[in-house]
N, C-alpha and C positions, 0 to 999 in steps of 0.2 A: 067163149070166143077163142079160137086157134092163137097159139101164139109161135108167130115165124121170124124167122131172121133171113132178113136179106144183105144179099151181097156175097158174093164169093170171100174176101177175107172175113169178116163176121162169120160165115157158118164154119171156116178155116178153126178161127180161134173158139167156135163151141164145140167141134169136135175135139180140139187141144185141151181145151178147160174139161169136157166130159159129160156136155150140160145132156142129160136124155132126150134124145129126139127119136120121132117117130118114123120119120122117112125125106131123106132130098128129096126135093126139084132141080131138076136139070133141063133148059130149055133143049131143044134136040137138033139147035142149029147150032151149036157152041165148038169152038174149034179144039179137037182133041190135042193140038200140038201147046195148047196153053197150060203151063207149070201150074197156074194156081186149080185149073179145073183136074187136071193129075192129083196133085194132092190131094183134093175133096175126094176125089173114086179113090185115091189110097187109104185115107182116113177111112174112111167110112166103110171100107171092107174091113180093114181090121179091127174093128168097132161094131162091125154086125149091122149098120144102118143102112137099111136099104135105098137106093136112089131109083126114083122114076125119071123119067123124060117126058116131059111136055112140051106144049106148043109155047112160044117164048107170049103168045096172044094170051093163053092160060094164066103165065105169069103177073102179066102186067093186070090180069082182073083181081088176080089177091093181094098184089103187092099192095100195104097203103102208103108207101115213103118213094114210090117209082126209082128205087135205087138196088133193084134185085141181081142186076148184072147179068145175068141168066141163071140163077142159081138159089132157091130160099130153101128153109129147111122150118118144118115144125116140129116144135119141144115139145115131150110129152107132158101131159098133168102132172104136178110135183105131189107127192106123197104125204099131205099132210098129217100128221098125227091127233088125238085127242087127249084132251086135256090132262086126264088118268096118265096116261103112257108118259108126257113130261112130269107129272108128277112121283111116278114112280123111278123113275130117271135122277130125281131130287132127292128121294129117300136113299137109294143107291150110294150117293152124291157124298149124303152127309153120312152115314154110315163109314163110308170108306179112307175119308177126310176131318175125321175130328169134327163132324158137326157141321161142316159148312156146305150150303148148295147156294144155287145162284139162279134166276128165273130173270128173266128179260122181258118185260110189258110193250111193248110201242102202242102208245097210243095215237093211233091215224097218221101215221107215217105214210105219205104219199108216193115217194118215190124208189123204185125197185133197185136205184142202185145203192140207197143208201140201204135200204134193208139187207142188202148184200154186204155190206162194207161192215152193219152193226152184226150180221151172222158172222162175219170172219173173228171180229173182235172177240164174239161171245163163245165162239168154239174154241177161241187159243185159251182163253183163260178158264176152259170147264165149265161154263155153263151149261145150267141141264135142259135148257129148252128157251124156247120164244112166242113170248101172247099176241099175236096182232088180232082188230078184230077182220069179221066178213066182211063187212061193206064200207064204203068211202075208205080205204087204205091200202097199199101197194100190195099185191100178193107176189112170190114167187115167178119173177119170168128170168128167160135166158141172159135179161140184163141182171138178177140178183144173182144167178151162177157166175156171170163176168168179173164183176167188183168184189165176188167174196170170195174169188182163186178158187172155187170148187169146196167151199166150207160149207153152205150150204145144204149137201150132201148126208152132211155130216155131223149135225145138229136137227133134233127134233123144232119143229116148228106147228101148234095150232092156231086155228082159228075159230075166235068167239063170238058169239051174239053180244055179250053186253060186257065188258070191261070193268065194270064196279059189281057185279054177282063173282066175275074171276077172282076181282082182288079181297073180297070178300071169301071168298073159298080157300084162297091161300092164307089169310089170316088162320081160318080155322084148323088149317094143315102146321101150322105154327111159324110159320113165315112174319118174318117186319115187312112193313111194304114203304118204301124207299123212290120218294118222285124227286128227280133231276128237274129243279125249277128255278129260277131267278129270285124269285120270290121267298124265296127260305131265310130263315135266320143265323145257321149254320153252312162253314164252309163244309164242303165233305171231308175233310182228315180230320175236321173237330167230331166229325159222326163216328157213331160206333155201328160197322156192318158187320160188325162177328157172325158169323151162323148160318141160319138159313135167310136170303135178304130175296126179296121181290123188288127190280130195281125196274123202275118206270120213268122213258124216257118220251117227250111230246111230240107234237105235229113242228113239221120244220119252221112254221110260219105263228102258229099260235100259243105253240105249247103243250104241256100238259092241261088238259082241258078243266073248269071247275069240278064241276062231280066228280072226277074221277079225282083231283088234288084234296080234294075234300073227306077220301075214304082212303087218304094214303094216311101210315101210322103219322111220317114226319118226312121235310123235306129237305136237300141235299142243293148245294152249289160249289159250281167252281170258282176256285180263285182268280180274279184277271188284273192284269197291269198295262195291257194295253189301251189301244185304242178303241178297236171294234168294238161292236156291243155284244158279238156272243162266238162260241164258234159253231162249226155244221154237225150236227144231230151225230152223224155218224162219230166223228171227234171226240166231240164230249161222250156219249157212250162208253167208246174206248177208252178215254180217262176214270170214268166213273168204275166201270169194271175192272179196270186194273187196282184202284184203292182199295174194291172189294179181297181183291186176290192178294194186294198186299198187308192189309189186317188180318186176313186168314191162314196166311203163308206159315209153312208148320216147322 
């Protein structure tokens, strides 16, 4: 299924962000004297994107959000990698770094922007890659270029059929596998992630799932003194990845 952005400022800020798109829509009654539709034909020349012109009737059959303004644009497919390529990415990693790589699991993470926000985290601190699976969980759209400033890009990203054969596979690559759960007995600064860590973060709603908690070496939690009962996926990620980075720091 196409994946489009509507709205004149939206496709504004994906041609700003870089997200790859395939080609504008421009309805062909739109007034040239409008700055934001200038912009979009500025961008989008310097950027190589080509714009068509359609009937604004055209628009309104693809839009699903009826908030096109006269203008949507579709993202091209994102590039996903296999499994080998982030692992070689990981060997790279720890070779170059005293031993340490860093591998990011999401298990059924639903929403694209947090998947975006966990790709920003995971690229500033060196991560060599990101496991989500194929089905039931967010993939790659122009919302996870948005939230992750354009990190995305710039971090390998596969996608797997089964999630417990994966972490079963980095085991045997010599990976610890490391699940961010509630449920653990250890805070994470009492954990040791020296080296190469497989850290696995859950569904926003459920968690790390049992099977999959069940085939991780050991589990990890953050410290809380508040109120709430947890924070947002993307959040905790960022914390978790950072401990990794700072036990590792050379």
């Amino acid at each position: 299924m196409a994946d489009f952005i509507e709205g004149k400022r939206p496709v504004i800020e994906a041609l700003r962000t870089h997200v790859p798109l395939k080609y504008i829509l421009m309805a062909d009654n739109l007034s040239q004297g409008d700055s934001l539709v200038r912009d979009i034909q500025r961008k989008a020349k310097n950027l190589d994107v080509p714009i068509k012109k359609v009937s604004k009737k055209k628009l309104d059959e693809i839009s699903e959000r009826g908030s096109h303004q006269g203008v949507m644009a579709e993202a091209a497919p994102f590039n996903y990698v296999n499994m080998t390529t982030i692992l070689d990415a990981a060997k790279q990693s720890a070779e170059e770094h005293d031993g340490r790589a860093l591998i990011v699991v999401l298990d059924h993470i639903t929403d694209a922007g947090n998947l975006g926000a966990i790709a920003r985290s995971a690229e500033c601190v060196g991560a060599s890659g990101i496991v989500i699976p194929n089905k039931r969980a967010a993939r790659v759209t122009a919302a996870t270029y948005k939230s992750s400033a354009g990190a995305i890009s710039h971090i390998p990203v596969t996608q797997v059929a089964n999630l417990v054969s994966t972490i079963e596979r980095l085991k045997d690559e010599g990976f610890w596998v490391a699940a961010a759960t509630e449920h653990a007995s250890d805070l994470i600064w009492q954990s040791n992630l020296k080296g190469k860590i497989a850290l696995v973060m859950g569904n926003e709603g459920e968690g790390v799932s049992r099977l999959v908690l069940e085939n991780c070496d050991f589990g990890v939690k953050l410290p809380q003194v508040g109120e709430i009962s947890s924070l947002n996926v993307a959040q905790a990620s960022t914390a978790c990845m950072y401990e990794w980075l700072r036990q590792n720091w050379e």
